[in-house]
C-alpha positions as CSV (number, residue, x, y, z in Angstrom):
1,X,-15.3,-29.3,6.6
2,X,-12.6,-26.7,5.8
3,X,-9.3,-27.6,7.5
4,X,-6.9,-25.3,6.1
5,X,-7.5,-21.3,4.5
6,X,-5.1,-19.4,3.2
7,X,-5.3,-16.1,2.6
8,X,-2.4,-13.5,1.0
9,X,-2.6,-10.4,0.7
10,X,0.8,-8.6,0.2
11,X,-0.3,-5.2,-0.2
12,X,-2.0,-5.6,3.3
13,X,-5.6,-4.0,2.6
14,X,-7.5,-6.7,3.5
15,X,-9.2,-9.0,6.4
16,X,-10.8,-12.1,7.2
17,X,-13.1,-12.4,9.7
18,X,-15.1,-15.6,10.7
19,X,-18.5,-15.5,12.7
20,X,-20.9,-18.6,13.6
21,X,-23.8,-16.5,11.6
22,X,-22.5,-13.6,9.7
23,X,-26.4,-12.5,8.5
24,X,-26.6,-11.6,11.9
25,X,-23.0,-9.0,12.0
26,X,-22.3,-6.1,10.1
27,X,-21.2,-5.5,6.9
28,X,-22.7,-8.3,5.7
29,X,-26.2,-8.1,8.0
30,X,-26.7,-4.6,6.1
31,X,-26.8,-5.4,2.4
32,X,-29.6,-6.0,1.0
33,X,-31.1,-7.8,-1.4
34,X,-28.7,-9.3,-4.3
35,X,-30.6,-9.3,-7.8
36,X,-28.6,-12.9,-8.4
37,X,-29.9,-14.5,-6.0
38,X,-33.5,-13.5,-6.0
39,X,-35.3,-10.1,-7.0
40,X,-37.5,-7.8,-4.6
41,X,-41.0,-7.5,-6.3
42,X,-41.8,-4.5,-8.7
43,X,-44.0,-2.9,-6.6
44,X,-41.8,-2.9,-3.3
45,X,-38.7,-2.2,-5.7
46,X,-40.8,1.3,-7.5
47,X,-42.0,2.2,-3.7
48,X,-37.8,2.6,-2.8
49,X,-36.8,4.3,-5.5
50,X,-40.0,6.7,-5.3
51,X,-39.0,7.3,-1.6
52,X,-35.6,8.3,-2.3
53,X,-34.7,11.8,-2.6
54,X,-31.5,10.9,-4.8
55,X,-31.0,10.1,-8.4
56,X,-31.0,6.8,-9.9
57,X,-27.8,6.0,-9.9
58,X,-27.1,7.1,-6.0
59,X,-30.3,5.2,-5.3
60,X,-28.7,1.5,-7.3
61,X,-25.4,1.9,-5.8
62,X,-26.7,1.8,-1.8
63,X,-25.7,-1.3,-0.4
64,X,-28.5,-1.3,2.0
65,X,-31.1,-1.5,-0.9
66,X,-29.5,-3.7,-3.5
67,X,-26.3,-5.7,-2.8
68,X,-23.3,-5.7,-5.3
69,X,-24.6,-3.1,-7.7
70,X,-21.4,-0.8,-8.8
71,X,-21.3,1.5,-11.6
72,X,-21.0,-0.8,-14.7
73,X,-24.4,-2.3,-13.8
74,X,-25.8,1.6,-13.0
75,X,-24.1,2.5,-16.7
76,X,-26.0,-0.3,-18.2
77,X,-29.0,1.1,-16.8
78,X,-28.8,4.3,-18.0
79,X,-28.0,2.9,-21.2
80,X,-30.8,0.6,-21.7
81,X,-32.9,3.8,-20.6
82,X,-32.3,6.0,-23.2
């Protein structure tokens, strides 16, 4: 069990905050799925990015779909699609 946390933050951007199930709270209830952990399916995964009206990019970078994509991974992309 954790008795002590500390936490600095001099620049004072930041907060903690503790819940007894923080699936169920927002941010963290509204990501979705994180590609190290365990990948959607192909088929699901095509369906998403057929549905949305946005490019690539725009489409990898909502949290909602895929959690912790940010633009190095969405550069990689691009590269590995040319």
């Amino acid at each position: 069990m954790l008795d002590q946390m500390v936490y600095t933050d001099s620049r004072r951007f930041g907060r903690i905050r503790i819940f007894q199930d923080p699936l169920a709270c927002d941010p963290i209830g509204s990501l979705g799925f994180d590609p190290l952990l365990e990948m959607m399916a192909l088929q699901p995964f095509q369906d998403h990015l057929h549905n949305k009206n946005a490019p690539i990019k725009a489409a990898l970078l909502d949290q909602s779909f895929v959690a912790g994509v940010g633009n190095w991974v969405c550069f990689l992309v691009k590269q590995i699609d040319k």
